[in-house]
Backbone as numpy.savetxt, mean C-alpha at the origin, in Angstrom:
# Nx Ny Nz CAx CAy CAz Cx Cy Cz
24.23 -8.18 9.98 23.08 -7.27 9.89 22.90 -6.51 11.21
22.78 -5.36 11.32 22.41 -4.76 12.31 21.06 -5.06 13.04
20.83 -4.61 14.38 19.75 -4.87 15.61 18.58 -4.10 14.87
17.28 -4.48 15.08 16.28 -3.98 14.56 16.06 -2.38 15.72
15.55 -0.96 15.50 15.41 0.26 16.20 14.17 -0.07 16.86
14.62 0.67 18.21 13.12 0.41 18.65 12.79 1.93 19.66
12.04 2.59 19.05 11.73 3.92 19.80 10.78 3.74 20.27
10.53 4.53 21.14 9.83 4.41 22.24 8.22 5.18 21.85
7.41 5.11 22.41 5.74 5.21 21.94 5.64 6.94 22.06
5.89 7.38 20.55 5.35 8.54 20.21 6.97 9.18 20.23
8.15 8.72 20.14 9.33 8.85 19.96 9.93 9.36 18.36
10.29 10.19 17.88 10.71 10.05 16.30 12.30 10.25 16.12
12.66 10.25 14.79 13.88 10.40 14.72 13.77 11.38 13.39
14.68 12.51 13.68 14.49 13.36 12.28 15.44 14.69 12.34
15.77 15.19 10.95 17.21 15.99 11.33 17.19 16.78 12.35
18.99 16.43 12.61 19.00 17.55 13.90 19.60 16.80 14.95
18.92 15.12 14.71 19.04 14.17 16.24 20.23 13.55 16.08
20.86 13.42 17.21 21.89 12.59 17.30 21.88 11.37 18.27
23.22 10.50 18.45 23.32 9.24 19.17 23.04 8.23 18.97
22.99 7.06 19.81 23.09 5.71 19.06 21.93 5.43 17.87
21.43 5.71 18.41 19.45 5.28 17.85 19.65 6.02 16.36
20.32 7.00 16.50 20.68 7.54 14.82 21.39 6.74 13.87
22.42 6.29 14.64 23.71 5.59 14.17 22.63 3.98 13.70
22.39 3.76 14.23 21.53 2.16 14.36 20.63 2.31 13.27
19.96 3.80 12.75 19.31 3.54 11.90 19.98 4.13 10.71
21.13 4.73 10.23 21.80 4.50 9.46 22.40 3.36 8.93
22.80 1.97 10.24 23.34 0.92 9.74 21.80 0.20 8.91
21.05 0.30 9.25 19.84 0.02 8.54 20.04 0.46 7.48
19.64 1.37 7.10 19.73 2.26 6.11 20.59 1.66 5.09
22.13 1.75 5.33 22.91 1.34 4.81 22.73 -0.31 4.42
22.17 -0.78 5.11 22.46 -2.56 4.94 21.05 -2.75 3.97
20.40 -1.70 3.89 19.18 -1.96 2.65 19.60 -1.21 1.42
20.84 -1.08 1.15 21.23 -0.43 0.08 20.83 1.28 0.03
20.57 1.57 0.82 20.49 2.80 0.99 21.55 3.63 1.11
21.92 5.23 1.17 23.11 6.04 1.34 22.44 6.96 2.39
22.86 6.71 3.87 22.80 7.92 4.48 23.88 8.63 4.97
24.91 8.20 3.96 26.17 9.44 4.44 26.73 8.68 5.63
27.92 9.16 6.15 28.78 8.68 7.07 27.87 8.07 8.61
28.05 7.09 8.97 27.80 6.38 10.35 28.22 6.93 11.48
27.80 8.13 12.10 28.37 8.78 12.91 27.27 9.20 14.14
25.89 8.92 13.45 25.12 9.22 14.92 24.46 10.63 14.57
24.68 10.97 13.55 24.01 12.52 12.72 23.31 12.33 12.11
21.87 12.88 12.45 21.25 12.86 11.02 20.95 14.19 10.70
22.07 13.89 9.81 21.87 14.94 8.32 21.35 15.22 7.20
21.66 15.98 6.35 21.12 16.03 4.85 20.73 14.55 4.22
21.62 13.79 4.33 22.40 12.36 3.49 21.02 11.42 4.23
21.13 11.41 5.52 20.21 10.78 6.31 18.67 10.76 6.40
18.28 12.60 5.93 16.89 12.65 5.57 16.66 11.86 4.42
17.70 12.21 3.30 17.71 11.96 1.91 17.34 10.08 1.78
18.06 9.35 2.68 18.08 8.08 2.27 16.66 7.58 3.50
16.14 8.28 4.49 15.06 7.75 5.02 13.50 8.49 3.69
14.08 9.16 3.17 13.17 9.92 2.23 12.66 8.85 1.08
13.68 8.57 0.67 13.99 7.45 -0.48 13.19 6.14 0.13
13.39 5.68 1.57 13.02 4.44 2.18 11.16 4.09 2.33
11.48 5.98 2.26 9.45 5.62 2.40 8.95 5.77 1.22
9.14 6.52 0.08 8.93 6.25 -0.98 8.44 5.44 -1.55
9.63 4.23 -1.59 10.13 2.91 -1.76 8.52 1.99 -1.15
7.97 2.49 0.09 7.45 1.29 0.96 6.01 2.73 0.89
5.97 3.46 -0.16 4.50 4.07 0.10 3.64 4.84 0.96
5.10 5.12 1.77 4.78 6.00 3.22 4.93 7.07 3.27
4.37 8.24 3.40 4.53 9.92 3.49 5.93 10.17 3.58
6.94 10.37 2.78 8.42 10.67 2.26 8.73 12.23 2.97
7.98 11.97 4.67 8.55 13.44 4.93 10.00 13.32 5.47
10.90 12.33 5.83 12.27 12.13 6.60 11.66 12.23 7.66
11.06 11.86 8.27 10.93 11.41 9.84 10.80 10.41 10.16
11.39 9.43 11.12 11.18 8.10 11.49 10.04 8.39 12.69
8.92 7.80 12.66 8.12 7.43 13.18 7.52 5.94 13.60
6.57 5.87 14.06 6.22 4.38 14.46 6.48 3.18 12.86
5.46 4.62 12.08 5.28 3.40 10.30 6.48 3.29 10.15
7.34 3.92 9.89 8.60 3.86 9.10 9.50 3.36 9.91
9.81 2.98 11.35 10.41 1.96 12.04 9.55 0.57 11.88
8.46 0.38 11.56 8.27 -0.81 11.32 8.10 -0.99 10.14
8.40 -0.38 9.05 8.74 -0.62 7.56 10.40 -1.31 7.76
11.17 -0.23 8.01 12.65 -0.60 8.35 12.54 -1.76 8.70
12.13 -2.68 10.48 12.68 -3.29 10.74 11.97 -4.54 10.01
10.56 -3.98 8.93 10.04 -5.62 8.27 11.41 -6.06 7.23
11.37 -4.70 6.42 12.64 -4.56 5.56 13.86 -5.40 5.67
14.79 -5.28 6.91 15.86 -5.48 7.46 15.62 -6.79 7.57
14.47 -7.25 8.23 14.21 -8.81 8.60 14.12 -9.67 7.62
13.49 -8.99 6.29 13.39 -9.71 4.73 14.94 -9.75 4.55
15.84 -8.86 4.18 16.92 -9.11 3.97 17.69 -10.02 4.93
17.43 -9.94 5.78 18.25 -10.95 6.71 17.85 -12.56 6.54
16.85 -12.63 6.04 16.48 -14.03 5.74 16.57 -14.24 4.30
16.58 -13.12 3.30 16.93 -13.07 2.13 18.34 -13.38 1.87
19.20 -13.44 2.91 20.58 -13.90 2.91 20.66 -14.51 3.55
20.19 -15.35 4.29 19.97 -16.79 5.02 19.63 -17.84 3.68
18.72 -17.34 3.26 18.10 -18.53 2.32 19.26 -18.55 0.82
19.74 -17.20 0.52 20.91 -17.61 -0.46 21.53 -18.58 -0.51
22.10 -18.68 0.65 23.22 -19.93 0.64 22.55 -20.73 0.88
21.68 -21.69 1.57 21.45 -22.37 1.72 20.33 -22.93 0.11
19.53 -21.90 -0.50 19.30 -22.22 -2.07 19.41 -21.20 -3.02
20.29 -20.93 -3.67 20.54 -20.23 -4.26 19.72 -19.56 -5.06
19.13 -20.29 -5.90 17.69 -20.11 -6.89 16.78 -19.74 -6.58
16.39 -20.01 -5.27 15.31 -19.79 -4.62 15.08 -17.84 -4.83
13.69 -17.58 -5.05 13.89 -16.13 -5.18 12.07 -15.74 -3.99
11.90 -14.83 -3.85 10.77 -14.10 -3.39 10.61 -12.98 -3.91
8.69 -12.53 -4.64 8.41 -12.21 -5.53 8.58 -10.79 -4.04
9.48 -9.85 -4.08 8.83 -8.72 -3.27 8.68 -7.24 -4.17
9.40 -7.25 -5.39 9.55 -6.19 -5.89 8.28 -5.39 -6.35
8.10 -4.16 -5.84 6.53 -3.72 -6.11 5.44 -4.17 -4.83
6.22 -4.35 -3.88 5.58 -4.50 -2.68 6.16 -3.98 -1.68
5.29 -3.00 -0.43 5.68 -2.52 0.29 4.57 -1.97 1.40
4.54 -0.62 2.44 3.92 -1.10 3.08 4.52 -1.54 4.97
3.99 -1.42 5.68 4.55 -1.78 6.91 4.56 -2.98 7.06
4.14 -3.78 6.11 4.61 -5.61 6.40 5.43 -5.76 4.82
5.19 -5.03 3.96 6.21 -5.59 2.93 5.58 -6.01 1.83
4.12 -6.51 2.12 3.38 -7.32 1.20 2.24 -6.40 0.34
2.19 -5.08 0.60 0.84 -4.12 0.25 1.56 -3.87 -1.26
0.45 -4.53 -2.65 0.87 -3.88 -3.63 0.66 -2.49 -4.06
2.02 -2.24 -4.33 2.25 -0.61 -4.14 1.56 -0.01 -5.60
1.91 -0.98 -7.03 0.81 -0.58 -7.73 0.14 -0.03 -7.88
-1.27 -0.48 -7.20 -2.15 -0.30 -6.95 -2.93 1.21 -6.01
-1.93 1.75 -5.26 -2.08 3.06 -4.60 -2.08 4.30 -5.60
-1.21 4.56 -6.38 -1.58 5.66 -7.26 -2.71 5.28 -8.22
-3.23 4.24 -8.51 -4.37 3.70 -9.33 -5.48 4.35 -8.38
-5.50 4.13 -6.84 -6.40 4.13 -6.58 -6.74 6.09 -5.47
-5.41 6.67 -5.97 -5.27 7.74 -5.63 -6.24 8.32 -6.77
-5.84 8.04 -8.06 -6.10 8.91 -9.50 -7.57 8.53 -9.66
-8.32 7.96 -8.91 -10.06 7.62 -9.59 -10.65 8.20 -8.12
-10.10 7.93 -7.21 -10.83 8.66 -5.99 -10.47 10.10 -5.82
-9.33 10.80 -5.99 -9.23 11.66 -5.67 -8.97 12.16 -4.29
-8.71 12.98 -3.92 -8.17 13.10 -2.16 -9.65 14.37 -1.81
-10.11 14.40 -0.54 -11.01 15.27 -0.21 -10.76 15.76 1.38
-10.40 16.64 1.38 -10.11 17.04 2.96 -11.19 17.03 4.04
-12.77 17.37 3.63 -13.70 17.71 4.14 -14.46 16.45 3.84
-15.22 15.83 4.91 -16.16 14.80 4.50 -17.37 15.02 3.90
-17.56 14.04 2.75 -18.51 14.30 1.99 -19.39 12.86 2.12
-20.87 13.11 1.38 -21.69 11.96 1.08 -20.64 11.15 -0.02
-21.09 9.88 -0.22 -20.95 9.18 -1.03 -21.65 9.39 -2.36
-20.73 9.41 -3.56 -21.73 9.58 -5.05 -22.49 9.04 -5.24
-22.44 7.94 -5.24 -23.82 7.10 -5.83 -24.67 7.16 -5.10
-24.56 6.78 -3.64 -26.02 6.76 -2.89 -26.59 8.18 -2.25
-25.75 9.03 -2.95 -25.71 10.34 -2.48 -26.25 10.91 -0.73
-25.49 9.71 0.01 -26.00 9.91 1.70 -24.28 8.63 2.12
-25.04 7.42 2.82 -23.99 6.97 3.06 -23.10 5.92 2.63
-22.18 5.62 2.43 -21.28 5.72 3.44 -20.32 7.63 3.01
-20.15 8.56 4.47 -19.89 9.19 4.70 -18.58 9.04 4.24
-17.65 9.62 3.42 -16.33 9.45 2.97 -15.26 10.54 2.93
-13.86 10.65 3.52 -13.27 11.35 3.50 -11.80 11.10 2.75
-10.51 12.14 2.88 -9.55 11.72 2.13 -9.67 11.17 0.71
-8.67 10.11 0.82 -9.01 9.12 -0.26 -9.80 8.42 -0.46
-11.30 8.65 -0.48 -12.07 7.39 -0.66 -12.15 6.87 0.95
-11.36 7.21 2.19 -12.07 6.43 2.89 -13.48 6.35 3.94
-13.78 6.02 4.63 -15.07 5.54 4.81 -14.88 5.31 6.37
-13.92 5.16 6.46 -13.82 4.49 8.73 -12.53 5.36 9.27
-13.14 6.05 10.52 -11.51 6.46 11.03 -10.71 5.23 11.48
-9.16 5.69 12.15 -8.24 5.09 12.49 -9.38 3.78 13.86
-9.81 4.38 14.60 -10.87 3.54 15.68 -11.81 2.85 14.88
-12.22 2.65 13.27 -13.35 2.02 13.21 -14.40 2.73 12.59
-14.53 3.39 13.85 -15.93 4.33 13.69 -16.34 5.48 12.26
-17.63 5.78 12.19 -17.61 6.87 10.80 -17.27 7.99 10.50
-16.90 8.64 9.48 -17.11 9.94 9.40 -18.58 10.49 9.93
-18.66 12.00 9.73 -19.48 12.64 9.82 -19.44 13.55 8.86
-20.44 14.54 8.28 -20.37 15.40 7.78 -19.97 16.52 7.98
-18.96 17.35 7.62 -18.45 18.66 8.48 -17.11 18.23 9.18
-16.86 17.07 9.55 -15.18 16.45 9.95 -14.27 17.15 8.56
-13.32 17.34 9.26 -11.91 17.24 8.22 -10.91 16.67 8.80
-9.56 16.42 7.90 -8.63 16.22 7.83 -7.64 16.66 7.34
-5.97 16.38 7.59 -4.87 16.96 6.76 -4.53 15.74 5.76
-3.63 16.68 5.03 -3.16 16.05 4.02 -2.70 14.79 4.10
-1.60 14.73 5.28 -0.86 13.58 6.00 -1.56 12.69 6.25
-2.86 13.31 7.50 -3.65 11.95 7.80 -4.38 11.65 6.66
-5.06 12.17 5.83 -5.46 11.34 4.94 -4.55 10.33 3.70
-3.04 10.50 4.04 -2.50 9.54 3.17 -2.28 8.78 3.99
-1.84 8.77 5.24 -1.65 8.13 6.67 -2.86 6.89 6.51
-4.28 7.71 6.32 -5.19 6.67 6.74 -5.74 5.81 5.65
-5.16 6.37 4.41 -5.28 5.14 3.04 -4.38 3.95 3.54
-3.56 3.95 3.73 -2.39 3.03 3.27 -2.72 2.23 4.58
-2.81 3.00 5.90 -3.44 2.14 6.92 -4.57 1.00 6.80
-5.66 2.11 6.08 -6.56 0.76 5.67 -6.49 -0.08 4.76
-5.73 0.36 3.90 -5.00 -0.54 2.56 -4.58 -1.62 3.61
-3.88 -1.82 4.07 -2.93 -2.97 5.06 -4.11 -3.01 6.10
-4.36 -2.86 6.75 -5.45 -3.41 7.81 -6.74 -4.16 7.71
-7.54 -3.13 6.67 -8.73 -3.84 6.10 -9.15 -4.27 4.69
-8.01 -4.06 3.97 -8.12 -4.81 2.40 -7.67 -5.46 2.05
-6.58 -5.71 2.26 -5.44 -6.53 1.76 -5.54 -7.84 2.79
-5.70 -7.95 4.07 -6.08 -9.64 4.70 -7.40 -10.06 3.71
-8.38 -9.15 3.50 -9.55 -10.23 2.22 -9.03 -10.59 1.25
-7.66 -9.97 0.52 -7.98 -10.37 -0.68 -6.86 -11.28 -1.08
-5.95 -11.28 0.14 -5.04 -12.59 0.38 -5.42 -13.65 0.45
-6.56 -13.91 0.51 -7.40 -15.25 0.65 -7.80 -15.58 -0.47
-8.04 -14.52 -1.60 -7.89 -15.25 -3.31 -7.24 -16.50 -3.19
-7.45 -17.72 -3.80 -6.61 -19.32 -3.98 -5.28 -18.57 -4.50
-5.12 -17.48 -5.91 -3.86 -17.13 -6.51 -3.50 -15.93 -6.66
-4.12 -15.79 -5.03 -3.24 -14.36 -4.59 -1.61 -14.50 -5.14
-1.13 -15.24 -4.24 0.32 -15.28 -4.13 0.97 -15.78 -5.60
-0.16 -15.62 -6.24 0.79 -16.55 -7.56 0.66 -14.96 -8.29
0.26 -14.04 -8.09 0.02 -12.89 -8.94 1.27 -11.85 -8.59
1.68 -11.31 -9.54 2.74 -10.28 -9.11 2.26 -8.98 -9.39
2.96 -8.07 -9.00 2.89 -6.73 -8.00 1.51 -6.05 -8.67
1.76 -6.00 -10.22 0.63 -4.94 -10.80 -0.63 -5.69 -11.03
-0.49 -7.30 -10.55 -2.05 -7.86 -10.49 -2.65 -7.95 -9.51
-1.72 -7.99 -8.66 -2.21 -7.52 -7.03 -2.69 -6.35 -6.88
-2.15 -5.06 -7.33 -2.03 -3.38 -7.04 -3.66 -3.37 -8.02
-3.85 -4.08 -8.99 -5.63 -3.95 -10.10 -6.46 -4.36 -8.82
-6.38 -5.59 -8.53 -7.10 -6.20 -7.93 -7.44 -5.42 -6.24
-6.65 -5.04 -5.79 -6.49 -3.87 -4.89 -7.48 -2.61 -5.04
-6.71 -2.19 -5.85 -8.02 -1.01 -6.70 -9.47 -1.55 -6.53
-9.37 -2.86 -7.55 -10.68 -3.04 -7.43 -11.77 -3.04 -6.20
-10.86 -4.06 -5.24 -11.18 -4.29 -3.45 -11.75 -3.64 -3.22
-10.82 -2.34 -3.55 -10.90 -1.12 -2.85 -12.83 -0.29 -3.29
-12.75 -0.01 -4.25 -13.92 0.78 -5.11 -15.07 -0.11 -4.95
-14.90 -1.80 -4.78 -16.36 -2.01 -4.96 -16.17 -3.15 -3.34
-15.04 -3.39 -2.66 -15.65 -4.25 -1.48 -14.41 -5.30 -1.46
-13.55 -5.73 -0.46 -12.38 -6.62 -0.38 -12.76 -7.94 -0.82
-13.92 -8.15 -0.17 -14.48 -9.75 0.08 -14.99 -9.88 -1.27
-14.50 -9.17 -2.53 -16.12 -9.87 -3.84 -15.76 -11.24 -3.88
-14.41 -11.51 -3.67 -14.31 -13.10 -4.49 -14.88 -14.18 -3.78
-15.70 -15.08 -4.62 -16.59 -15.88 -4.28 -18.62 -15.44 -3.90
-18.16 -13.91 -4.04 -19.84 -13.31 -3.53 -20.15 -13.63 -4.91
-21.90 -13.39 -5.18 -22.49 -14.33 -5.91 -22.47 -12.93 -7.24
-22.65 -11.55 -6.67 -22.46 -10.50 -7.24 -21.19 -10.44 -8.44
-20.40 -11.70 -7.78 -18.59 -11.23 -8.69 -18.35 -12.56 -8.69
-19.66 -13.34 -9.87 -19.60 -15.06 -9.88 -18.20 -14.76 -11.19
-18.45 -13.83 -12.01 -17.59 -13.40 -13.17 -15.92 -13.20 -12.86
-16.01 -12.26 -12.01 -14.51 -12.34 -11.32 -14.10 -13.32 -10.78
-15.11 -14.03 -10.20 -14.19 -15.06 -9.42 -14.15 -15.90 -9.88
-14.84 -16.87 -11.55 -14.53 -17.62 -11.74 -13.25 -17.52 -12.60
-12.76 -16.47 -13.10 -12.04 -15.67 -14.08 -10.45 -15.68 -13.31
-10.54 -15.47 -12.18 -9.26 -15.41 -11.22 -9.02 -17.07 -11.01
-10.62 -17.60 -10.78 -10.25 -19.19 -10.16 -9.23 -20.11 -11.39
-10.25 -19.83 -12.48 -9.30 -20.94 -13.04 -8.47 -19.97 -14.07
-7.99 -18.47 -13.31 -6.72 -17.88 -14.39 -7.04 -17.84 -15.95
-8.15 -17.44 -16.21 -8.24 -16.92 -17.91 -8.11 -15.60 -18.13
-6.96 -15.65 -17.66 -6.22 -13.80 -18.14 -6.49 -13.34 -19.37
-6.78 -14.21 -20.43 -7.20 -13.25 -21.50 -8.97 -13.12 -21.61
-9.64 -12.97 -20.58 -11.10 -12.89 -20.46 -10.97 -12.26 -19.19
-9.96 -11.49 -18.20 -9.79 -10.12 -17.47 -9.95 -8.75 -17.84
-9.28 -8.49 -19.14 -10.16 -7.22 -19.22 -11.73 -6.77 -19.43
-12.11 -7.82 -20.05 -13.69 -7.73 -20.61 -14.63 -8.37 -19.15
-13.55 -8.84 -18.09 -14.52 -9.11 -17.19 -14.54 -8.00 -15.96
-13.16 -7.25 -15.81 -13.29 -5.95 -15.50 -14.39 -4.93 -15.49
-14.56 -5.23 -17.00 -15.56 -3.78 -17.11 -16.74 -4.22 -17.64
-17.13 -5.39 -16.60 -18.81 -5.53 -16.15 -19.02 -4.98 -14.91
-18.05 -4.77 -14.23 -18.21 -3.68 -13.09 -18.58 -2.56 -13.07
-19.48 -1.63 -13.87 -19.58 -0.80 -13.71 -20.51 -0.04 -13.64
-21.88 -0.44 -13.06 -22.45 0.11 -13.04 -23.60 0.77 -14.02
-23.60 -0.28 -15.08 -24.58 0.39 -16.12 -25.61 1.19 -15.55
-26.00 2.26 -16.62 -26.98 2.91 -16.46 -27.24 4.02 -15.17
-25.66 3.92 -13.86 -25.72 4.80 -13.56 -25.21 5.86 -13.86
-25.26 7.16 -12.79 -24.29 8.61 -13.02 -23.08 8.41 -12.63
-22.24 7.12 -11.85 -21.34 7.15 -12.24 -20.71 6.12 -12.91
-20.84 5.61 -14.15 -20.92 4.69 -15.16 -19.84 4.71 -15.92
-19.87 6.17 -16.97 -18.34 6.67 -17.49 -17.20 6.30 -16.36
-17.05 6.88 -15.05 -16.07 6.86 -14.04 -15.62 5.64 -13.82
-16.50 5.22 -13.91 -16.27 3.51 -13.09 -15.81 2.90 -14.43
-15.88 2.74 -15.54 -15.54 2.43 -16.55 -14.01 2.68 -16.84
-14.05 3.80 -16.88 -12.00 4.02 -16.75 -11.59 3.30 -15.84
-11.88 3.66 -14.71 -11.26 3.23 -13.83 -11.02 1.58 -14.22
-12.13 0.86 -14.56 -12.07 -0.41 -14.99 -10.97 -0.97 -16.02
-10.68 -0.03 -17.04 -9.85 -0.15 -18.13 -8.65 0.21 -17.43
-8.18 0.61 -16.66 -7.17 1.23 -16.28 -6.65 0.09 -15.04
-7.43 -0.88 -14.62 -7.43 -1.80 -13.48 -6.85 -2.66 -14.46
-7.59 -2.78 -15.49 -7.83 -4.34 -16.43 -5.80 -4.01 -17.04
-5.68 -2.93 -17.61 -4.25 -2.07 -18.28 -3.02 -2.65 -17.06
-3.31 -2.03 -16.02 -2.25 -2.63 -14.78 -2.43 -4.32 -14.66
-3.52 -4.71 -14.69 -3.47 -6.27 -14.45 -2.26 -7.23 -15.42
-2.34 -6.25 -16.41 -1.93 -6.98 -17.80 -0.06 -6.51 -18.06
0.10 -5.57 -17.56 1.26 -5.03 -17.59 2.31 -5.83 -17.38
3.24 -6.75 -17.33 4.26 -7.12 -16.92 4.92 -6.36 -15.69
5.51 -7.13 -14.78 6.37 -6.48 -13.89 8.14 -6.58 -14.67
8.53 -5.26 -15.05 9.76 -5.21 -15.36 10.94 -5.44 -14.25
């Protein structure tokens, strides 16, 4: 297996560049089943094409540029496979659920991001929040905190980039450590993770165990998957203006929960 890349702070890699650091991330490339064309230290057509494919794959802005995310997608990547062929031989059977997971650690169900693209919608300009029609101040996708923490304001904008930049950031930073702490997180695969995500996401990471989501959480605790969709869509808000909304969205959480991973 090739050496994990390591560029330097605010460093990228993208067509045009040449030398080792190219070459190094082609053998990457290549050793994740990827095609970036001949090992020569060029990045070319072949090279955008298969770092294009890599972020895709892991949910990251598919512009061909290696940047900080996408060197530490690569080298989580590279490190799974390298222990993914450590543990072959030594148990053959042995498998790890990763497919449908991705993300700068590997583990963010990817699912769950166009679910939660298609009910929020993207907003360049910060707006109030619908329901409480004041705060929390929200921009992009639905989010609510810049990269520091701190709030929007009204009258802030953003680009396109950073606002997919800063979903997936907070997807992995501030949603996904709460909801790993479910007892059967890890027993759930990709599209029950990616619902449950959604859900996190729209009404709060931490519901499980709050007294608000006694329904969800007893429903997850002792696994009565066939009393998930109908417990879905008590979430929603009766009787408000956004009631219909939250309702799809619910059916559409409950639809992915239920889906099989092919």
């Amino acid at each position: 297996m090739p050496s994990k890349l390591n560029l330097n702070s605010g460093e990228t890699l993208q067509k045009g560049a040449t030398g080792s650091q190219v070459k190094q991330l082609q053998e990457i490339l290549k050793a994740l089943n990827l095609n970036p064309g001949t090992i020569d230290g060029d990045f070319g057509n072949n090279t955008v094409k298969a770092v294009k494919q890599f972020q895709s794959q892991k949910g990251l802005e598919a512009d061909g540029v290696v940047g900080k995310n996408t060197q530490n997608a690569l080298n989580n990547a590279l490190g799974q496979a390298t222990t993914s062929a450590a543990s072959s031989i030594s148990s053959p059977t042995s498998s790890v659920p990763t497919k449908g997971f991705g993300g700068t650690t590997g583990k963010l169900p990817l699912p769950g991001v166009p679910l939660i693209k298609e009910f929020e919608g993207c907003y360049l300009k910060a707006y109030p929040d619908p329901l409480s029609g004041n705060l929390p101040i929200t921009i992009g996708w639905g989010t609510t905190k810049k990269r520091d923490g701190s709030n929007w304001k009204l009258g802030e904008s953003i680009t396109q980039q950073e606002a997919d930049d800063l979903l997936m950031l907070q997807l992995e930073n501030s949603y996904l450590p709460p909801l790993q702490k479910i007892p059967v997180w890890n027993e759930l695969n990709a599209n029950q993770q990616g619902a449950l995500l959604s859900f996190g996401y729209n009404l709060g990471a931490n519901f499980y165990g709050s007294s608000n989501f006694s329904s969800m959480t007893r429903v997850l605790r002792d696994k009565k998957w066939d009393e998930i969709e109908e417990t879905f869509l008590k979430y929603r808000n009766p009787g408000s203006n956004v009631e219909a909304g939250l309702k799809r969205r619910r059916q559409a959480e409950a639809k992915l929960f239920l889906t099989p991973v092919s």
